[in-house]
N, CA, C and O atoms as CSV, one atom per row, in Angstrom:
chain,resi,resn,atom,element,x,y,z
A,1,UNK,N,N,0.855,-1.180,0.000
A,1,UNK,CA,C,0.000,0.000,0.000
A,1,UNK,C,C,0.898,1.239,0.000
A,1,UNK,O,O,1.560,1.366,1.030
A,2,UNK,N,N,1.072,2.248,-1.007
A,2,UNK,CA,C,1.274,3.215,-1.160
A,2,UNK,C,C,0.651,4.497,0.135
A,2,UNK,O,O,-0.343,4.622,0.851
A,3,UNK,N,N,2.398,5.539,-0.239
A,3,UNK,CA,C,1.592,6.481,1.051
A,3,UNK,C,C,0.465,7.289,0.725
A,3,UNK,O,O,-0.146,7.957,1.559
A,4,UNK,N,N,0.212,7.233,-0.397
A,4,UNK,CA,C,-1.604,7.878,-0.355
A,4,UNK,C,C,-2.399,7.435,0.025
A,4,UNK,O,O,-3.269,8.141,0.535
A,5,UNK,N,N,-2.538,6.071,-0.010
A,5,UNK,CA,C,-3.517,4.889,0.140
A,5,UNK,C,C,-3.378,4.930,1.627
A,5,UNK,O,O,-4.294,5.460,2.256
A,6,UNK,N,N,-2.771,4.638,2.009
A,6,UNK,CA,C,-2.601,4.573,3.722
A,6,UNK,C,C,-3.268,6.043,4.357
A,6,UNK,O,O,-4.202,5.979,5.157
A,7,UNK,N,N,-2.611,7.565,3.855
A,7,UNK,CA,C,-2.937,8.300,3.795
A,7,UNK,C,C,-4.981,8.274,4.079
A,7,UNK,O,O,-5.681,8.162,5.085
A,8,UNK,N,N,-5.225,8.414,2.865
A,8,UNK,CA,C,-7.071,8.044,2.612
A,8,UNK,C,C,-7.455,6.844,3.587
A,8,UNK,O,O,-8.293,7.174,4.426
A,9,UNK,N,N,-6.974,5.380,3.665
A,9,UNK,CA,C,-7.273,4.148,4.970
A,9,UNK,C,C,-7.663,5.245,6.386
A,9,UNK,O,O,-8.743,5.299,6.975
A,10,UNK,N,N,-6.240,6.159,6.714
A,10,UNK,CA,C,-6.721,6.739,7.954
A,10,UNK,C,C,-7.743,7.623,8.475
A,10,UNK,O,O,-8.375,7.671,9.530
A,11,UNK,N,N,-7.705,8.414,7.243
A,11,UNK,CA,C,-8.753,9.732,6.700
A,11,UNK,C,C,-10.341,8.509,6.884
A,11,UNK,O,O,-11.012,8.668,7.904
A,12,UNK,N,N,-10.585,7.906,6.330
A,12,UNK,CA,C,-11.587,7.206,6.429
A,12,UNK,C,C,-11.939,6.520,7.561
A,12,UNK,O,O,-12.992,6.639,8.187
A,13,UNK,N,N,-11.006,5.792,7.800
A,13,UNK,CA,C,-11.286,5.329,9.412
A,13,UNK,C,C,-11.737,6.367,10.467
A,13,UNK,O,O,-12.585,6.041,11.299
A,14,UNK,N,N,-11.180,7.643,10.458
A,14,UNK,CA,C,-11.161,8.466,11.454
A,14,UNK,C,C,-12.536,9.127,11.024
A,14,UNK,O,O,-13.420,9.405,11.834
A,15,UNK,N,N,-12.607,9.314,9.860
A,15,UNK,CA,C,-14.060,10.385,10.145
A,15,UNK,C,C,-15.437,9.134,10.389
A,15,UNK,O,O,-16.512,9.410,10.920
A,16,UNK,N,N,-15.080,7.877,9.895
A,16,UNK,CA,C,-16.248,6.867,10.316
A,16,UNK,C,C,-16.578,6.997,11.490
A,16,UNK,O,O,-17.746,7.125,11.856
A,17,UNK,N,N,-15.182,6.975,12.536
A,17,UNK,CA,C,-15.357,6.842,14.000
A,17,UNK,C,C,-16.430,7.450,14.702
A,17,UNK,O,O,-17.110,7.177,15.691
A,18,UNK,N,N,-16.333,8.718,13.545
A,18,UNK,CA,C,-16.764,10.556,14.368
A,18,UNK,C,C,-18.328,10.777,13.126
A,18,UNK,O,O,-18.679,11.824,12.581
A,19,UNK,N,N,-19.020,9.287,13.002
A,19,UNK,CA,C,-19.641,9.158,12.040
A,19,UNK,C,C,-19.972,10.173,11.229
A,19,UNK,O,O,-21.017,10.791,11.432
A,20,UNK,N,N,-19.168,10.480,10.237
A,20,UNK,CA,C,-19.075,11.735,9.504
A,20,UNK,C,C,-19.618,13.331,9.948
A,20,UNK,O,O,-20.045,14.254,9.255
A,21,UNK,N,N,-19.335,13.164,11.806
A,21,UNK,CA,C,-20.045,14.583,12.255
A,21,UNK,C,C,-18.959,15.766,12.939
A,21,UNK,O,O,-18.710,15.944,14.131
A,22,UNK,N,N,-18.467,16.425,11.854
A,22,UNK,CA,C,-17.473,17.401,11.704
A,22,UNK,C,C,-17.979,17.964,13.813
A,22,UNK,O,O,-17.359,17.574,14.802
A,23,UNK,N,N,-18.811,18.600,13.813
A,23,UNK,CA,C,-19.240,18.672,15.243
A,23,UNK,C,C,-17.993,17.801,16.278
A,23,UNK,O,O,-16.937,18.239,16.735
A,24,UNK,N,N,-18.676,16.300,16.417
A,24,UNK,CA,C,-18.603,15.499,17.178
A,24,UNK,C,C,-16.792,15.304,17.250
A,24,UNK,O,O,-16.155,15.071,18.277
A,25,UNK,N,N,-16.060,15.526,15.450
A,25,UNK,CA,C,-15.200,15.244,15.440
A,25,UNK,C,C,-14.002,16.366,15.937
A,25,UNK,O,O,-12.932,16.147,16.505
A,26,UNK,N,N,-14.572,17.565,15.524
A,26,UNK,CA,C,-14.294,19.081,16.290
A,26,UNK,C,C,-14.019,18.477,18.041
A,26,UNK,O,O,-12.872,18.367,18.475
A,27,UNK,N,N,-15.143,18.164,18.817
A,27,UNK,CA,C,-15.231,18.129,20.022
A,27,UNK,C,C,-14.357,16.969,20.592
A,27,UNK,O,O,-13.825,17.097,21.694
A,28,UNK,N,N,-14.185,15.676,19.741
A,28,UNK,CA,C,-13.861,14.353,20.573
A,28,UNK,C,C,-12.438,14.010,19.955
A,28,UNK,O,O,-11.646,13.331,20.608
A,29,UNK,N,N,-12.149,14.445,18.799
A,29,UNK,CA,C,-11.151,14.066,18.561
A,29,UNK,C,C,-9.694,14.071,18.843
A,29,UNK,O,O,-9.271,15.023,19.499
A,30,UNK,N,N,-9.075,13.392,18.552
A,30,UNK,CA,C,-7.636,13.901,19.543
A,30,UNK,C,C,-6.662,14.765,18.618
A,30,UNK,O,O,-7.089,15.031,17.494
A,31,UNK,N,N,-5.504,15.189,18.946
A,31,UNK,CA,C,-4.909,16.372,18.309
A,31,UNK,C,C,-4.279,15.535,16.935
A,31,UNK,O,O,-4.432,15.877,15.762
A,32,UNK,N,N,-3.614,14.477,17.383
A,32,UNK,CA,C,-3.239,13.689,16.521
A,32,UNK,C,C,-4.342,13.224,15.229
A,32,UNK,O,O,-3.948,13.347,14.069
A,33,UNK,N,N,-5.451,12.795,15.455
A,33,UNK,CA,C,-6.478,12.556,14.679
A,33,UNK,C,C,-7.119,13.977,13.828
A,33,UNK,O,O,-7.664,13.834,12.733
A,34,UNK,N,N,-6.950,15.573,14.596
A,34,UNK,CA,C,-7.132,16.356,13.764
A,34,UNK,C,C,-6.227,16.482,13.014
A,34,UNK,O,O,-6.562,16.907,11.908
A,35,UNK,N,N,-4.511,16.154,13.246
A,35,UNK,CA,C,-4.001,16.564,12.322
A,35,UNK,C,C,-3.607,15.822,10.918
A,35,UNK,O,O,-3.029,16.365,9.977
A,36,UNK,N,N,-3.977,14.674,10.972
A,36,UNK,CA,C,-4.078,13.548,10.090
A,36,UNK,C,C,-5.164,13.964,9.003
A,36,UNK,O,O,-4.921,13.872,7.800
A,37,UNK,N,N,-6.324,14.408,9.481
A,37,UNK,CA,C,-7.493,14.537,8.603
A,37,UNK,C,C,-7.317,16.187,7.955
A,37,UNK,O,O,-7.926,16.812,7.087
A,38,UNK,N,N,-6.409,16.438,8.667
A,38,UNK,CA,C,-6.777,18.409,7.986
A,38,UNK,C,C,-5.454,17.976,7.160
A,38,UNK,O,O,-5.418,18.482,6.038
A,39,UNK,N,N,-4.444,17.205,7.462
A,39,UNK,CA,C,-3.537,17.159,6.100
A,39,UNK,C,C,-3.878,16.495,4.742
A,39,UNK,O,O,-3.358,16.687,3.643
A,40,UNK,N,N,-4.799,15.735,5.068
A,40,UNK,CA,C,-5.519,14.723,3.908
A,40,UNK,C,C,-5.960,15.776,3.296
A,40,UNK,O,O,-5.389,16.240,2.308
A,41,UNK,N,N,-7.011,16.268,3.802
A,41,UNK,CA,C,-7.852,17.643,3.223
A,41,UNK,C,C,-6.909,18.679,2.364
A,41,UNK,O,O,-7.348,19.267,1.376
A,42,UNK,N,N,-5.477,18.850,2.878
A,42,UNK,CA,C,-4.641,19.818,2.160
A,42,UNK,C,C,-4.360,19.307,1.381
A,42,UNK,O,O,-4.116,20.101,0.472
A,43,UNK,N,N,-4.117,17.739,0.918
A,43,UNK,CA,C,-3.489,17.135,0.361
A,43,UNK,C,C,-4.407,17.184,-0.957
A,43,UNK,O,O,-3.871,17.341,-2.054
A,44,UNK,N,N,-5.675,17.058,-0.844
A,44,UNK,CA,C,-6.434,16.207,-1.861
A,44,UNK,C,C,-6.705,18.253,-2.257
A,44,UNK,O,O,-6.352,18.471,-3.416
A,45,UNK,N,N,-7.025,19.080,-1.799
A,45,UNK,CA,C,-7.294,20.481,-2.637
A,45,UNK,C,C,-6.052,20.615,-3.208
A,45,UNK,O,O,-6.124,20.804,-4.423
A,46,UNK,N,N,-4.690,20.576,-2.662
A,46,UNK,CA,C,-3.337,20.588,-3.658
A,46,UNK,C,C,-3.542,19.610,-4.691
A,46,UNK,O,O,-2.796,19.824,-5.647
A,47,UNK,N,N,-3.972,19.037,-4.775
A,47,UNK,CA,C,-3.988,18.162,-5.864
A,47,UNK,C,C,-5.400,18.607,-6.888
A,47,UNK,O,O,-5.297,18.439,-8.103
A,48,UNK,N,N,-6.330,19.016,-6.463
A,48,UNK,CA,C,-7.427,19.343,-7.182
A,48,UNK,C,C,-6.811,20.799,-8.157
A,48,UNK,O,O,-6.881,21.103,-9.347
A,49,UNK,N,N,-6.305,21.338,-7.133
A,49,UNK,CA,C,-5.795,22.961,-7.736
A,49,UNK,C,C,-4.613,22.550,-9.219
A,49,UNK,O,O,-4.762,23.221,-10.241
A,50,UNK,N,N,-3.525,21.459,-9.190
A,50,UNK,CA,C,-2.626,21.513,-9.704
A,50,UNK,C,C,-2.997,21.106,-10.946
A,50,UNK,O,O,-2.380,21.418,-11.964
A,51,UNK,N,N,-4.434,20.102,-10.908
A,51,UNK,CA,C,-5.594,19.337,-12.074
A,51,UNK,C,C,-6.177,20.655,-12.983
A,51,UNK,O,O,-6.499,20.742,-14.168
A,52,UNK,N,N,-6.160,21.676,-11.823
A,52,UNK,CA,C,-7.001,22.892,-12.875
A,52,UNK,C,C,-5.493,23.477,-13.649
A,52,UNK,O,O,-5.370,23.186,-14.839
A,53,UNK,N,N,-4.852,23.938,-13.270
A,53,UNK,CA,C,-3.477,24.510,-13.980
A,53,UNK,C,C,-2.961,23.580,-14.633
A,53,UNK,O,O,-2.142,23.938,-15.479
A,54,UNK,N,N,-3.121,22.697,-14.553
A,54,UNK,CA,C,-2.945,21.748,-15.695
A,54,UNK,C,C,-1.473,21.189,-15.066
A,54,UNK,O,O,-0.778,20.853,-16.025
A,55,UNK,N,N,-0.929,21.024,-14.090
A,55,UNK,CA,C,0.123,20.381,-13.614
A,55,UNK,C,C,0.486,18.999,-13.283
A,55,UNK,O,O,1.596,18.529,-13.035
A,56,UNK,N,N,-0.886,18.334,-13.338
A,56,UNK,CA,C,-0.880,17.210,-13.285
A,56,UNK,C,C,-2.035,16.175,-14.196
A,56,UNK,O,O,-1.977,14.950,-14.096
């Protein structure tokens, strides 16, 4: 498994936990678990942005 793939595995696991409730996941989550999911999030708009400029 590639580090994207692992990447997205955790991203998914973690917001299932927090059954997709940004709220719940705001309030319960641990620092480590926010920072896993807000880098995914940077990860996947850097990549959306580089699709429009044509960089990738």
């Amino acid at each position: 498994m590639n580090q994207s793939q692992n990447n997205k595995a955790q991203f998914e696991e973690i917001i299932q936990r927090y059954h997709h409730d940004f709220s719940d996941f705001d309030e319960f989550a641990s620092e480590e678990e926010k920072l896993i999911v807000m880098h995914y999030i940077t990860q996947e708009a850097n990549r959306a942005q580089r699709r429009l400029v044509g960089l990738e």
